[in-house]
Backbone of each chain as ProteinMPNN parsed JSONL, in Angstrom:
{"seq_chain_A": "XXXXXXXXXXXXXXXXXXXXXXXXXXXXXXXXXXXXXXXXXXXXXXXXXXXXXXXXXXXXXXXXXXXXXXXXXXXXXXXXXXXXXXXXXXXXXXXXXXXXXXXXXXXXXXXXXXXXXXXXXXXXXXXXXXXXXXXXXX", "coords_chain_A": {"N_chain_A": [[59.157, -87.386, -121.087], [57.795, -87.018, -124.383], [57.635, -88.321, -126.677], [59.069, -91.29, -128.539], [61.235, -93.719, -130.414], [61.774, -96.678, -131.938], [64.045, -99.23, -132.874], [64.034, -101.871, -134.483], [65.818, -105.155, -134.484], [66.573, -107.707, -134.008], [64.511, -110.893, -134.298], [64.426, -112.594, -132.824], [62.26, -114.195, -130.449], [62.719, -113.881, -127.833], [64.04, -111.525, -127.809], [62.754, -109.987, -129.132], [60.598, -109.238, -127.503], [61.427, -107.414, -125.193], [61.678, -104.442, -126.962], [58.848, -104.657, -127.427], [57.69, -104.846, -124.72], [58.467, -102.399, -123.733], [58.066, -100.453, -125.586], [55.216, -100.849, -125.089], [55.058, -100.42, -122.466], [55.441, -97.504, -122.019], [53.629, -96.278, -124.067], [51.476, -96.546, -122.595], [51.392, -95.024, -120.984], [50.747, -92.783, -122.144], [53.287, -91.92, -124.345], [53.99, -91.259, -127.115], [55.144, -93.574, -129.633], [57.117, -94.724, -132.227], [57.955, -97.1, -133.753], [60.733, -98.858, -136.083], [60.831, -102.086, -137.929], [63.565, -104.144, -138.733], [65.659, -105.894, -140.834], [65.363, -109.622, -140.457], [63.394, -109.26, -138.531], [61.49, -107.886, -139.715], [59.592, -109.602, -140.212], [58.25, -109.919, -138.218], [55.83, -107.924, -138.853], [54.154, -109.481, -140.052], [51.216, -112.095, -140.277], [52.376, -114.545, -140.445], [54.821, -114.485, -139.956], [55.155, -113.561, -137.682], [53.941, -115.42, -136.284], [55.672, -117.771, -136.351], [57.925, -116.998, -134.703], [60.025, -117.803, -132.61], [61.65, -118.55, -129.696], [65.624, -118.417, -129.977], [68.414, -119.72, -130.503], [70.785, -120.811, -128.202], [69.128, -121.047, -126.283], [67.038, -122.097, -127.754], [65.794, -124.52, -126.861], [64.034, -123.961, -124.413], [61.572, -122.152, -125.689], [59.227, -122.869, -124.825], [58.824, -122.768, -122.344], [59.374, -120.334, -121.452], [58.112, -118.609, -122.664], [55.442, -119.102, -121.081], [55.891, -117.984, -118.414], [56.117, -115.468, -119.358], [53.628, -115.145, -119.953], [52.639, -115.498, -116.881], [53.76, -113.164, -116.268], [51.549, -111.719, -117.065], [51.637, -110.322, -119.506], [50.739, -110.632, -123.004], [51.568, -113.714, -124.686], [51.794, -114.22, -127.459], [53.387, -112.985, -130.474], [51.644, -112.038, -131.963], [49.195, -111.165, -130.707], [50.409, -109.382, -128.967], [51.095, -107.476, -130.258], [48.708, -106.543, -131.304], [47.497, -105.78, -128.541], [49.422, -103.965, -127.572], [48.91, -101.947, -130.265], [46.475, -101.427, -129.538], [46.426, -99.395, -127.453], [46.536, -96.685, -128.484], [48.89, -94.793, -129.437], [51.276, -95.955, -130.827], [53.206, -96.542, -133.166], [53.751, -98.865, -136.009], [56.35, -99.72, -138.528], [57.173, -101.325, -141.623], [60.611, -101.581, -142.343], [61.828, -100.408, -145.837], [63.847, -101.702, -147.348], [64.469, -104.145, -145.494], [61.949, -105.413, -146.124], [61.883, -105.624, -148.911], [64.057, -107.536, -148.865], [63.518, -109.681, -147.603], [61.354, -110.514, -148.459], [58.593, -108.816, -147.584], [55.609, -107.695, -148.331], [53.179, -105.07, -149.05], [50.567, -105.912, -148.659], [51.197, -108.372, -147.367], [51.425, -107.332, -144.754], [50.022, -107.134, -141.367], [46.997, -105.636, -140.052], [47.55, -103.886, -137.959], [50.234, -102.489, -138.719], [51.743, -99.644, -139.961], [52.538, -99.4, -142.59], [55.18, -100.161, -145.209], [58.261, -98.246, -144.615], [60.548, -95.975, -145.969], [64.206, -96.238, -144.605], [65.467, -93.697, -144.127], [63.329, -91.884, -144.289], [62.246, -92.447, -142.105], [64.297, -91.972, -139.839], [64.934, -89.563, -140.068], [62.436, -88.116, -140.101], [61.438, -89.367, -138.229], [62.926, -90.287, -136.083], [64.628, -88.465, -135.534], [63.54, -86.083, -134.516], [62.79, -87.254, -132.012], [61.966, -87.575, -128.62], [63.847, -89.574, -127.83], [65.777, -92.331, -128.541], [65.981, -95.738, -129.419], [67.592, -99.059, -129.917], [67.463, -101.935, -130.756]], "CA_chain_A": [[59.327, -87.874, -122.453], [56.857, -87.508, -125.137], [58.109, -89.423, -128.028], [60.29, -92.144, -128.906], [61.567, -94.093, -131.754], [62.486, -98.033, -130.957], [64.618, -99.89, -133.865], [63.915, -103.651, -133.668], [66.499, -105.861, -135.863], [66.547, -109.307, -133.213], [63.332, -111.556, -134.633], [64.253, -114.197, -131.477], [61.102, -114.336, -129.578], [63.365, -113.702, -125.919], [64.813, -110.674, -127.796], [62.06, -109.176, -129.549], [59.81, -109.065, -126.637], [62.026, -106.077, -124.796], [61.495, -103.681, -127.543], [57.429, -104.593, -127.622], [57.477, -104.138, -123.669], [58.994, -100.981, -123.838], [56.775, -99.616, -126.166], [53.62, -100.895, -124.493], [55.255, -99.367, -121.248], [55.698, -95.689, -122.449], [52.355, -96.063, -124.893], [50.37, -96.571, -121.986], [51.159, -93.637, -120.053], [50.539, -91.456, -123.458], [54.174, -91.283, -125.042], [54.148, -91.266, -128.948], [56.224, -94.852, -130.04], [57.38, -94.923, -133.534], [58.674, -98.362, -133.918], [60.849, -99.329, -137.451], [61.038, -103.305, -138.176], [64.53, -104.228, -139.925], [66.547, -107.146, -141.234], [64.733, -110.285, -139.895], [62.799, -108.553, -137.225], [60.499, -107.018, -140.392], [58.973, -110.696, -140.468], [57.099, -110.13, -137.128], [54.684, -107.623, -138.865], [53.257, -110.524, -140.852], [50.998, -112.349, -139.171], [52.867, -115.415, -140.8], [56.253, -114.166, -139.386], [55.023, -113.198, -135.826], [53.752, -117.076, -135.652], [56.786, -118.954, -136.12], [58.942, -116.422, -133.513], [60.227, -118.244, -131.736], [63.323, -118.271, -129.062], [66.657, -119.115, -130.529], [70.157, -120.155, -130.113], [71.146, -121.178, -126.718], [67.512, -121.306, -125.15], [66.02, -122.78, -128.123], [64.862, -125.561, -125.768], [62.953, -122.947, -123.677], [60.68, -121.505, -125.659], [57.914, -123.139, -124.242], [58.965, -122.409, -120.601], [59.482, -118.6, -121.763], [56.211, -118.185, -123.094], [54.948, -119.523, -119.422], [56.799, -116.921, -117.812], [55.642, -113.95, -120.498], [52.112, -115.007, -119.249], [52.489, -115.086, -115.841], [53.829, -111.6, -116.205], [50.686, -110.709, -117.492], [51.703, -110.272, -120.963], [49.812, -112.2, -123.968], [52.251, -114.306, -124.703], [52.128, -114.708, -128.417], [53.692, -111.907, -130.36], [50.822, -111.292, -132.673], [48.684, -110.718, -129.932], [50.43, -108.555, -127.778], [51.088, -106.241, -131.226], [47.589, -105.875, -131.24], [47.674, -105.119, -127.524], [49.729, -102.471, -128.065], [47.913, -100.699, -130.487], [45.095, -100.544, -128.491], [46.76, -97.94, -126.549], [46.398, -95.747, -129.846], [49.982, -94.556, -129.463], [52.506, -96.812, -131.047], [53.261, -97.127, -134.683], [54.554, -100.137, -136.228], [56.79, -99.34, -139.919], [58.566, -102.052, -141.655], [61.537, -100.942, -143.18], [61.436, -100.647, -147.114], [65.266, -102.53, -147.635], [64.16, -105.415, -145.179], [61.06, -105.986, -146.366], [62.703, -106.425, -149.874], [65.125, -108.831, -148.784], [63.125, -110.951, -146.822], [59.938, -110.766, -148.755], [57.178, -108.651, -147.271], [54.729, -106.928, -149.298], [52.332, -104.044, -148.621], [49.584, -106.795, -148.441], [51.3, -109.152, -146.304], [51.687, -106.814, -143.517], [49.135, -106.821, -140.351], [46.673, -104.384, -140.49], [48.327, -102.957, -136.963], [50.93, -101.855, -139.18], [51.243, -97.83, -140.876], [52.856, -99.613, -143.643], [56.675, -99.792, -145.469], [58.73, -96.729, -145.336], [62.808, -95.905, -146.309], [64.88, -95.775, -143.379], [65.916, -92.46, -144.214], [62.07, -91.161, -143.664], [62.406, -92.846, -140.074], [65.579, -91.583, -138.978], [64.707, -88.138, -140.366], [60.86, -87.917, -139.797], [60.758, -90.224, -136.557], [63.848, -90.678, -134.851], [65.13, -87.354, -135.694], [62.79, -85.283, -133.769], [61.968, -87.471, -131.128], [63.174, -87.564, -127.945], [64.772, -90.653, -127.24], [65.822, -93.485, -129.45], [66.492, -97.315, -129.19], [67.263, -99.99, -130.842], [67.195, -103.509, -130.568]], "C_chain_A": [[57.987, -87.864, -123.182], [56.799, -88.328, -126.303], [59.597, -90.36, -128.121], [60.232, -93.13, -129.712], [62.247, -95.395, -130.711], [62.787, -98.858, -132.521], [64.358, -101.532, -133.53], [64.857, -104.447, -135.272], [66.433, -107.288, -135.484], [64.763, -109.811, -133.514], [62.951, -112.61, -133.318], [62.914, -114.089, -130.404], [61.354, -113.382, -128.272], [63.427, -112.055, -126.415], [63.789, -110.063, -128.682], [61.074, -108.716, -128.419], [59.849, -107.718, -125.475], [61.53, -105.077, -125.438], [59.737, -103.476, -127.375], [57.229, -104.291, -126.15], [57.236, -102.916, -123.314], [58.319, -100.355, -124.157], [55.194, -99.742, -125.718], [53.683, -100.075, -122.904], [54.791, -97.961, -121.552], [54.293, -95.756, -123.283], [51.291, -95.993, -123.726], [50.378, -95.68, -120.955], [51.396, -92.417, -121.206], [52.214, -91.117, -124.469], [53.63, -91.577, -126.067], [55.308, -91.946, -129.135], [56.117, -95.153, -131.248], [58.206, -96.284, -133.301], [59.332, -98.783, -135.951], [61.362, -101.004, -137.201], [62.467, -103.018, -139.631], [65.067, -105.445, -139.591], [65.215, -108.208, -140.977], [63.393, -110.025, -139.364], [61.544, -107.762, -138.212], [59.193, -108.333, -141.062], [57.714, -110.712, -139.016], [56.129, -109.042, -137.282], [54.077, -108.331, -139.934], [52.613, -111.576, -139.889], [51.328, -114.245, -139.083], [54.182, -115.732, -140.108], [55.582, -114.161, -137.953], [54.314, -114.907, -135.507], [54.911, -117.831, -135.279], [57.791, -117.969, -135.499], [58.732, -117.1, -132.738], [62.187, -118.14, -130.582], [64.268, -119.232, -130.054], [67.715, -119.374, -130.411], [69.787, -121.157, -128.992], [70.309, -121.336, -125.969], [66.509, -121.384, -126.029], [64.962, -123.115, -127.395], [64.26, -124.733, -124.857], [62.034, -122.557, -124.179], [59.299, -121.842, -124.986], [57.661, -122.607, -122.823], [58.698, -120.647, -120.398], [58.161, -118.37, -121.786], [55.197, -118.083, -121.107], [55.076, -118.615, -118.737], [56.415, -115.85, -117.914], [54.163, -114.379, -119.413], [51.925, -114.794, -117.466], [52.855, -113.886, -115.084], [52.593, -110.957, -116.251], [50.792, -109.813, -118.773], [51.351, -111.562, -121.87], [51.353, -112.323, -124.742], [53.003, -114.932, -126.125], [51.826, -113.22, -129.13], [52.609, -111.041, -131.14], [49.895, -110.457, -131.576], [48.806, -109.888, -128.939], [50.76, -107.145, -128.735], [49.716, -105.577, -131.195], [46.884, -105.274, -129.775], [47.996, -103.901, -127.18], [49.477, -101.196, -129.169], [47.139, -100.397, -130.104], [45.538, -99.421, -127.958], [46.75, -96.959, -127.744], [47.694, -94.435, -129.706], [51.314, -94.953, -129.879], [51.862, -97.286, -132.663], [54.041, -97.675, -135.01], [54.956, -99.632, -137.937], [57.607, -100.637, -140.098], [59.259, -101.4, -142.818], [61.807, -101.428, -145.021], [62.526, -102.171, -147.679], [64.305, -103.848, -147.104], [63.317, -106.067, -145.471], [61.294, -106.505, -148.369], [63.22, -107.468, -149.838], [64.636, -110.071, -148.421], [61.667, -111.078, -147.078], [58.771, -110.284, -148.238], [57.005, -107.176, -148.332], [54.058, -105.606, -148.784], [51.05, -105.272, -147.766], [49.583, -108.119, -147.338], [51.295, -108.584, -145.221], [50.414, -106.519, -142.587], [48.621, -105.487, -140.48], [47.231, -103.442, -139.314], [49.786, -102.262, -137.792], [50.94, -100.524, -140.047], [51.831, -99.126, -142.217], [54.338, -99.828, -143.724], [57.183, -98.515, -145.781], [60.472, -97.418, -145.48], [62.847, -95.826, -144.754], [65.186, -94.407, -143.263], [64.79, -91.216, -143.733], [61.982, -91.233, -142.242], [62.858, -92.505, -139.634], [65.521, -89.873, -139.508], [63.324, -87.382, -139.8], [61.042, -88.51, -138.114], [61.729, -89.98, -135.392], [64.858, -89.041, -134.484], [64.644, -86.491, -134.388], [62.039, -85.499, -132.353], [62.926, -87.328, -129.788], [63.77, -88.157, -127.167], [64.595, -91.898, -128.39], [66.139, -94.545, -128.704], [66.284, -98.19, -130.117], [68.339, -101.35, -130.399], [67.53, -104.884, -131.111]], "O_chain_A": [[57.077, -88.57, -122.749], [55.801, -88.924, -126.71], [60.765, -90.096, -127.836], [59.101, -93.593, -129.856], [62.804, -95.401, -129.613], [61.83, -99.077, -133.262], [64.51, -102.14, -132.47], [64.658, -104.345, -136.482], [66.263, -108.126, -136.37], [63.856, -109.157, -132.998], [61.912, -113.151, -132.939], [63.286, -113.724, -129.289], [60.626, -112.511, -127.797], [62.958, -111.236, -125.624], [64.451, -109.155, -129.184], [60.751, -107.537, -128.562], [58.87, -107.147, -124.994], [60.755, -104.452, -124.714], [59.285, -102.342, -127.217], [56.481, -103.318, -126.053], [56.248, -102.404, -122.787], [57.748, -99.566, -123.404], [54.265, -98.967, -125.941], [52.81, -99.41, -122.346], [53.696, -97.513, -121.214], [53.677, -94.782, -122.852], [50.251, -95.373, -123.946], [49.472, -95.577, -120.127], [52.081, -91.401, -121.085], [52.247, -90.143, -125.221], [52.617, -92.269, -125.967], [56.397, -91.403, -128.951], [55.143, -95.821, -131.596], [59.166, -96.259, -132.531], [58.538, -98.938, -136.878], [62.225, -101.206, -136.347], [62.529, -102.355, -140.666], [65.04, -106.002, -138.493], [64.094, -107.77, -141.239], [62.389, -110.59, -139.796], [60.698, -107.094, -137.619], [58.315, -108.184, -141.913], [56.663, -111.345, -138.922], [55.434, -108.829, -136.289], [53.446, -107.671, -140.76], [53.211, -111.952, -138.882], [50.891, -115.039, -138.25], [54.581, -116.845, -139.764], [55.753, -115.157, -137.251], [54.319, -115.364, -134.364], [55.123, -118.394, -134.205], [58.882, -118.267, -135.985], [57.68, -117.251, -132.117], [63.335, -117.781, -130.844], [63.975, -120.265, -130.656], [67.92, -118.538, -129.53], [68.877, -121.979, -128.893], [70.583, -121.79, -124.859], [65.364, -121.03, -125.746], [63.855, -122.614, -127.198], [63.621, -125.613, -124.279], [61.145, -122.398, -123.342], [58.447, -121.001, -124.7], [56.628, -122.163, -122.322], [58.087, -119.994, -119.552], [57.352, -117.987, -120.941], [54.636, -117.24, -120.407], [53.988, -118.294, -118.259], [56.266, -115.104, -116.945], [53.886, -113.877, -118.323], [51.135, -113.997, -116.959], [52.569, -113.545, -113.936], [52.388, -109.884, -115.684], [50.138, -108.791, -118.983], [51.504, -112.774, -121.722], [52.055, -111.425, -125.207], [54.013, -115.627, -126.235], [50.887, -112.46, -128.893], [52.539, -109.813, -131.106], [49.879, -109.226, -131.592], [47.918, -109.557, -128.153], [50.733, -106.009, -128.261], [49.545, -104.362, -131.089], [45.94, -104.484, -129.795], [47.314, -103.002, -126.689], [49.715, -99.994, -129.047], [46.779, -99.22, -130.116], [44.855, -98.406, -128.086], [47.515, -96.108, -127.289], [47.386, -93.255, -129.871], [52.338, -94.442, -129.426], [50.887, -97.878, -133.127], [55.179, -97.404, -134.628], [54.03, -99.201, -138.623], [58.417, -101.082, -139.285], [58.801, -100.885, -143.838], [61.944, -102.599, -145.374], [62.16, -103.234, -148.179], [63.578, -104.487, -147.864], [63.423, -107.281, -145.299], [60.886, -107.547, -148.881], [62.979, -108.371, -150.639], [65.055, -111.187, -148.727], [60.86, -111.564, -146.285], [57.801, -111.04, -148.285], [57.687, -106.258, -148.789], [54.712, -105.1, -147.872], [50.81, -105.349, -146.561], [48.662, -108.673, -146.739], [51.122, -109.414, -144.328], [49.685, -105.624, -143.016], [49.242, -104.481, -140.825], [47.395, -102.257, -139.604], [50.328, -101.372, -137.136], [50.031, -100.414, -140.87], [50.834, -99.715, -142.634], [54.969, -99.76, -142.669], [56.863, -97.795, -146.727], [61.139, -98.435, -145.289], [61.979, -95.509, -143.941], [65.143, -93.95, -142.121], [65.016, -90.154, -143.151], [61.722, -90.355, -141.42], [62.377, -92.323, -138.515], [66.37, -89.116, -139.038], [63.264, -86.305, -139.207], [60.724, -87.93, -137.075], [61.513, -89.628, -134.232], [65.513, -88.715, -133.494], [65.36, -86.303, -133.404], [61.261, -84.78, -131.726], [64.132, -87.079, -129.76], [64.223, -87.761, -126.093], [63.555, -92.271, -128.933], [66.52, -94.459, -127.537], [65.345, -98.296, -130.906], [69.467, -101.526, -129.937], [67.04, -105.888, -130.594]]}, "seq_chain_B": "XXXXXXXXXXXXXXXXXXXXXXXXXXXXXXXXXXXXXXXXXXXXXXXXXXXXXXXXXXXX", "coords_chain_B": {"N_chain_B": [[51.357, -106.311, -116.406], [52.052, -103.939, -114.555], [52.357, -101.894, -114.743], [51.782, -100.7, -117.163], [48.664, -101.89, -116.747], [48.361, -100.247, -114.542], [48.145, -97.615, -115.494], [45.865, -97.609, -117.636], [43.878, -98.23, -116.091], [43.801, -96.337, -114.361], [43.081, -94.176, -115.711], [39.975, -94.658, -115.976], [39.208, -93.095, -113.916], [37.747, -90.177, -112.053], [39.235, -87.326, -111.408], [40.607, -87.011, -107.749], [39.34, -89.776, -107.013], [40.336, -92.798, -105.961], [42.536, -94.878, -106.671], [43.485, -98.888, -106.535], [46.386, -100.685, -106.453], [47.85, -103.97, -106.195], [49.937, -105.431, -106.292], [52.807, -108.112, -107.307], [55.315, -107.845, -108.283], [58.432, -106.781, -107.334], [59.652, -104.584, -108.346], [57.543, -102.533, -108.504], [57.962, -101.135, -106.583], [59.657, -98.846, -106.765], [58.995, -98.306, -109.338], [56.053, -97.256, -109.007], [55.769, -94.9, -107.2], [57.565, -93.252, -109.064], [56.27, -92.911, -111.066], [54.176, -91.869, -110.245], [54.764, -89.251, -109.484], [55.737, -88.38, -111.799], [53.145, -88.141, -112.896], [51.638, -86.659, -111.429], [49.536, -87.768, -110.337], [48.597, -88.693, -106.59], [50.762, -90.525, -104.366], [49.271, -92.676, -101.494], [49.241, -94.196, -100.015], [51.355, -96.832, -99.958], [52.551, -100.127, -99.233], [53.755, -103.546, -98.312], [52.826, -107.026, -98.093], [53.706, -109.631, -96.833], [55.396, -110.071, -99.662], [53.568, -108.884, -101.285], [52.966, -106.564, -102.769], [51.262, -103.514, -102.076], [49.282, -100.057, -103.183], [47.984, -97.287, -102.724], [46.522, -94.798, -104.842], [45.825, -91.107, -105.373], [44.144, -89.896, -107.805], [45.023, -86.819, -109.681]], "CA_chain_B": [[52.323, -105.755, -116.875], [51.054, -103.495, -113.092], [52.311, -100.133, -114.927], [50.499, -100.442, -118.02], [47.4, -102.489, -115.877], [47.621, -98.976, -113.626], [47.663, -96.957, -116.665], [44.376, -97.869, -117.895], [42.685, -97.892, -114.934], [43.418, -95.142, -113.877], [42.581, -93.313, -116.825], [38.87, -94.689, -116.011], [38.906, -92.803, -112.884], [37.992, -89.154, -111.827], [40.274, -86.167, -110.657], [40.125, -87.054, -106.775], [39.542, -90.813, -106.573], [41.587, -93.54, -105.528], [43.138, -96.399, -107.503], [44.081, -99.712, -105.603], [47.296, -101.585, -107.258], [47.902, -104.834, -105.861], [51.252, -106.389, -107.282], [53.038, -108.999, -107.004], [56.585, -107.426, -108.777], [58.959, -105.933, -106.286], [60.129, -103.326, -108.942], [56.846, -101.545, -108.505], [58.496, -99.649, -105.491], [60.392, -97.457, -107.563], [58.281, -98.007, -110.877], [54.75, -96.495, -109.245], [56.348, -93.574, -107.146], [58.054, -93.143, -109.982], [54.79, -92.664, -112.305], [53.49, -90.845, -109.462], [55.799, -88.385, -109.568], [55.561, -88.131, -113.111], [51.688, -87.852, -113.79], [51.237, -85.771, -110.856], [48.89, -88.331, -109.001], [49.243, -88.718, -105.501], [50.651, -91.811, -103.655], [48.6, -91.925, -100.735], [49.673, -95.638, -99.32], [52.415, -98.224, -100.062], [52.585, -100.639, -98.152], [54.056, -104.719, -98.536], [52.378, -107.428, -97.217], [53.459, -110.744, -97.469], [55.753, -110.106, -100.957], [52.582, -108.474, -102.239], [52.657, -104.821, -102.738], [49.849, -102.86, -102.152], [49.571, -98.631, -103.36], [46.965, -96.375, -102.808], [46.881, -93.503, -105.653], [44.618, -90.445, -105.97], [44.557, -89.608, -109.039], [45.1, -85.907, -109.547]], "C_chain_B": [[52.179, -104.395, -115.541], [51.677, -101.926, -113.734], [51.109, -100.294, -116.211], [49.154, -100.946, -117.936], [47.033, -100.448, -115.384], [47.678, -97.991, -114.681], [46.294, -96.963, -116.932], [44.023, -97.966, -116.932], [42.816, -96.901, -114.397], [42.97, -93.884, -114.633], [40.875, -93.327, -116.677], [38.462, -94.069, -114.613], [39.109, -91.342, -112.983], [38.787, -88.116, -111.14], [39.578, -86.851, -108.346], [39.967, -88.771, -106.118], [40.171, -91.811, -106.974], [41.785, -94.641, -106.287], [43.913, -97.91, -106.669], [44.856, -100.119, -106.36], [47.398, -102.339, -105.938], [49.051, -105.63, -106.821], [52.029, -107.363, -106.921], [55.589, -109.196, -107.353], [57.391, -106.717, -107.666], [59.682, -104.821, -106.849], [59.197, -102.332, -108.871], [57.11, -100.364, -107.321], [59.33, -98.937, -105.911], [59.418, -97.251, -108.665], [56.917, -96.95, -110.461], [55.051, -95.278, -108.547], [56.741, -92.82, -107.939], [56.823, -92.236, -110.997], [54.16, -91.625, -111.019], [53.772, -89.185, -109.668], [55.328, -87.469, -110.831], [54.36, -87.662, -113.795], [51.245, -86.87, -112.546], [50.252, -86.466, -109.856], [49.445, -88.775, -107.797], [49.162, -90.132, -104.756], [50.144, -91.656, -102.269], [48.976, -93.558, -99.146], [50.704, -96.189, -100.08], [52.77, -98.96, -99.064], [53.302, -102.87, -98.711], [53.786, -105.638, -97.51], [52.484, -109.234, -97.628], [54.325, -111.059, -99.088], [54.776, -109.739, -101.755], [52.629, -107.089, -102.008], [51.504, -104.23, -103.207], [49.869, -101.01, -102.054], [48.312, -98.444, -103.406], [47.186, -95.458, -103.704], [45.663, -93.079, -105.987], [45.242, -89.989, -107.086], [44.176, -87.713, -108.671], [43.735, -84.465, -110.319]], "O_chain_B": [[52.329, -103.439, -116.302], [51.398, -100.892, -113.127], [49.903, -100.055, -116.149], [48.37, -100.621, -118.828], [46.098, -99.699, -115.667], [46.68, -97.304, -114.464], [45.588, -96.174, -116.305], [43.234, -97.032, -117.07], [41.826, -96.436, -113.833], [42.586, -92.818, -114.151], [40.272, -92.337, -117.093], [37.413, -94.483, -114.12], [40.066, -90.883, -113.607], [38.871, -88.36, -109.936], [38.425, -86.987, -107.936], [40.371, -89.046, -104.988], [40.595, -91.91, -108.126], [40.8, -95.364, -106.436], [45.05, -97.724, -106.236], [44.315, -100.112, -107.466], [47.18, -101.821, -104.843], [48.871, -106.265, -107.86], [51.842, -107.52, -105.715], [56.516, -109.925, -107.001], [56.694, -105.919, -107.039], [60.313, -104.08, -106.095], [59.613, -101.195, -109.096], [56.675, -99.219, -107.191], [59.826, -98.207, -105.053], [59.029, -96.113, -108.926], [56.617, -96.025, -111.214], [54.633, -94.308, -109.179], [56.44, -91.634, -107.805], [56.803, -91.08, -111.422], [53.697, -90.526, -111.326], [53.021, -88.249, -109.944], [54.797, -86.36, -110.886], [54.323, -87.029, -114.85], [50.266, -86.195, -112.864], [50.067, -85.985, -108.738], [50.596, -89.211, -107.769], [48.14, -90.779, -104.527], [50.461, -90.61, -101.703], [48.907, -93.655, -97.921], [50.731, -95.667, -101.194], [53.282, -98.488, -98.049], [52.941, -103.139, -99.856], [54.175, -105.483, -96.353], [51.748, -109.905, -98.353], [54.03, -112.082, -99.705], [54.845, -110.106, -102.929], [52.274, -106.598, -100.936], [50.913, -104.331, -104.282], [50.371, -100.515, -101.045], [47.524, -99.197, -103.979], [48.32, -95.018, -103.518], [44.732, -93.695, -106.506], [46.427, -89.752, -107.323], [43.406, -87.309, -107.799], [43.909, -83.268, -110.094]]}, "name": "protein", "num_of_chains": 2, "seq": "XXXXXXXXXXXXXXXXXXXXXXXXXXXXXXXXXXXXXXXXXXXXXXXXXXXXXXXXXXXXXXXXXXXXXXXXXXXXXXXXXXXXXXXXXXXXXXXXXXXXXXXXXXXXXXXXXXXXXXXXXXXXXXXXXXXXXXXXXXXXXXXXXXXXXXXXXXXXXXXXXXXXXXXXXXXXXXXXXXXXXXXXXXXXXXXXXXXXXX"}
């Protein structure tokens, strides 16, 4: 595999953390990881949004225990910090999607500088996901 | 994270010498054969000692 495209729409801490694995997996043995942020999930490239992720529903009451867990994996444990983890590997690009970032308020200016920026979905799924060769989403 | 740990380190190492992993995950017995396989470096040990897995890999 040299490229792949990873959709992230779940903001929940438990359930965003898969998708950022993933991509730090495959980035660090050289794939090319286009990542698009949508709905919700376009709040964790702010570095306002990626604070207050936290777990939700049904294992609310965990997040603290979770986190515990994430670290003793050997993953940084808080999501800003493991975004900027994963760009280090200088293989993984972060997009938030133009719609979601409408809806739910992010700007050009609010967005982490680990981020390329806001594109359409239509550039992503044509430009990114189109040509790559394996998708997911989240 | 003992793939993307052996990632980077082994990237700081020359054609020929050896990389120690030391893990503690019991998925790394498919995951680093696996990568072995895949990048062409050679597993040269595996071994479990204790619930600790221990791989030798030359890098290629």
């Amino acid at each position: 595999m040299k490229s792949m495209t990873i959709i992230v729409r779940e903001d929940s801490y438990d359930k965003i953390l898969t998708p950022l694995a993933f991509a730090y997996l495959q980035a660090s043995e050289g794939v090319q990881v286009d990542m698009l942020f949508v709905n919700w999930a376009v709040l964790a490239l702010t570095e306002a949004g990626a604070k207050k992720i936290k777990v939700q529903g049904e294992y609310a009451d965990r997040d603290q225990w979770v986190r515990e867990q994430v670290a003793k994996a050997g993953i940084p444990n808080d999501i800003y910090t493991l975004v900027k983890a994963i760009k280090e590997t200088g293989s993984v690009n972060f997009y938030a999607c133009s719609l979601a970032a409408t809806i739910f308020g992010v700007d050009t200016d609010s967005l982490i500088p680990e981020a390329e920026g806001i594109v359409g979905a239509s550039w992503f799924l044509n430009e990114k996901a189109d040509k790559a060769d394996y998708n997911q989403t989240f | 994270m003992p793939m993307v740990d052996s990632n980077k380190a082994i990237r700081k190492l020359q054609g020929g010498e050896v990389l120690e992993i030391i893990a503690t995950d019991p998925a790394t017995q498919g995951d680093i054969p696996s990568w072995c396989e895949r990048t062409g470096n050679e597993l040269i040990l595996a071994e479990e000692i204790d619930k600790t897995f221990k791989y030798y890999v030359k890098k290629s």
